[in-house]
TORPAKE-587258 format. One record per residue (C-alpha): residue in three letters; chain; x, y, z. Coordinates in steps of 0.1 Angstrom, whole numbers. Layout:
{"ALA","A",{X,Y,Z}}
...
END
This chain:
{"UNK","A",{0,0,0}}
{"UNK","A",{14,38,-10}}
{"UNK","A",{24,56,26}}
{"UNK","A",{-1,85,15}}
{"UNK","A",{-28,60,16}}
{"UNK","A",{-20,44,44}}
{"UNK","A",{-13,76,64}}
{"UNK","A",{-50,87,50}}
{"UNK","A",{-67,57,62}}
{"UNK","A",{-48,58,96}}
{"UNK","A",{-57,96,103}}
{"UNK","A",{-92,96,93}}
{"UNK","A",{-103,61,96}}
{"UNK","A",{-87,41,119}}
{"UNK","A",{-77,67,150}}
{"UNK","A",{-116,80,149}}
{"UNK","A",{-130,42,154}}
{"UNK","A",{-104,31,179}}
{"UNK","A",{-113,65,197}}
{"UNK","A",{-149,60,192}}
{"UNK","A",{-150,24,205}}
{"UNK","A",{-126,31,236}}
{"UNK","A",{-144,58,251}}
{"UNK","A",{-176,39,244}}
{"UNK","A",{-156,9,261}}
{"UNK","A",{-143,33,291}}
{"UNK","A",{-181,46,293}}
{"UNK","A",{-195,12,300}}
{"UNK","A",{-170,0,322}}
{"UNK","A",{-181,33,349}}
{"UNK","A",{-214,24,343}}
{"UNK","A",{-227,58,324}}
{"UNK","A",{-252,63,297}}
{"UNK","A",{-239,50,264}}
{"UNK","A",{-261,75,245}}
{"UNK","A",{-248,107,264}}
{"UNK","A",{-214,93,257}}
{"UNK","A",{-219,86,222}}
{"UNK","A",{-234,118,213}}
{"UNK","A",{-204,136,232}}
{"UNK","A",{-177,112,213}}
{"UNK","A",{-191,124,179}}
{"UNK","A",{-189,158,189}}
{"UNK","A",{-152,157,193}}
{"UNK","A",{-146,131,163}}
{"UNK","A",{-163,156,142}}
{"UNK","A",{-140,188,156}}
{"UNK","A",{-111,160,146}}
{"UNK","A",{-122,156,113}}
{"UNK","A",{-127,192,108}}
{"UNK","A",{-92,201,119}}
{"UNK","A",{-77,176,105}}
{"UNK","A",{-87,179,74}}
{"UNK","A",{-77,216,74}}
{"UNK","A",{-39,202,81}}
{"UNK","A",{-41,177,57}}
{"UNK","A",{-49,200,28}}
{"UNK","A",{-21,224,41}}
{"UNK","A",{4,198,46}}
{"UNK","A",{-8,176,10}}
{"UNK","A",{24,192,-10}}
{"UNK","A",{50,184,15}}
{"UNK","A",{40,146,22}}
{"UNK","A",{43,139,-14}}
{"UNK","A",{78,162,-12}}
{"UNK","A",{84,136,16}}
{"UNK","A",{72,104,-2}}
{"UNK","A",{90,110,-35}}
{"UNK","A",{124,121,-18}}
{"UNK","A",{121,86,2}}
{"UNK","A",{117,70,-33}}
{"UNK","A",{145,83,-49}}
{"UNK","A",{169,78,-17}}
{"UNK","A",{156,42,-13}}
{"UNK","A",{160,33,-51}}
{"UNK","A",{122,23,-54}}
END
């Protein structure tokens, strides 16, 4: 898989779920409502997403400045 995808799929993907599904986790352990906690958890996933993908269209040019200077010092 190309690092830009992989970095894609980690940011927006992969940290939101495992953040999702451990608070949720956390939440049931204490014994609170799953619903409250829910609705809170979206609330900040969707300030993530928001921000981040404000960085990631900022930041675009010099990950593939990154990925393509990897390449050619790796001999790929």
């Amino acid at each position: 898989m190309k690092p830009k995808k992989l970095i894609y799929l980690t940011l927006h993907v992969f940290a939101p779920c495992i953040y999702f599904f451990g608070h949720l986790a956390i939440q049931y352990v204490r014994g609170n409502n799953l619903m409250e906690a829910a609705v809170d958890i979206l609330c900040i996933i969707a300030i993530y997403s928001i921000l981040l993908g404000i960085i990631w269209s900022l930041l675009i040019d010099k990950l593939d400045q990154a990925i393509k200077a990897d390449e050619e010092n790796n001999g790929v």
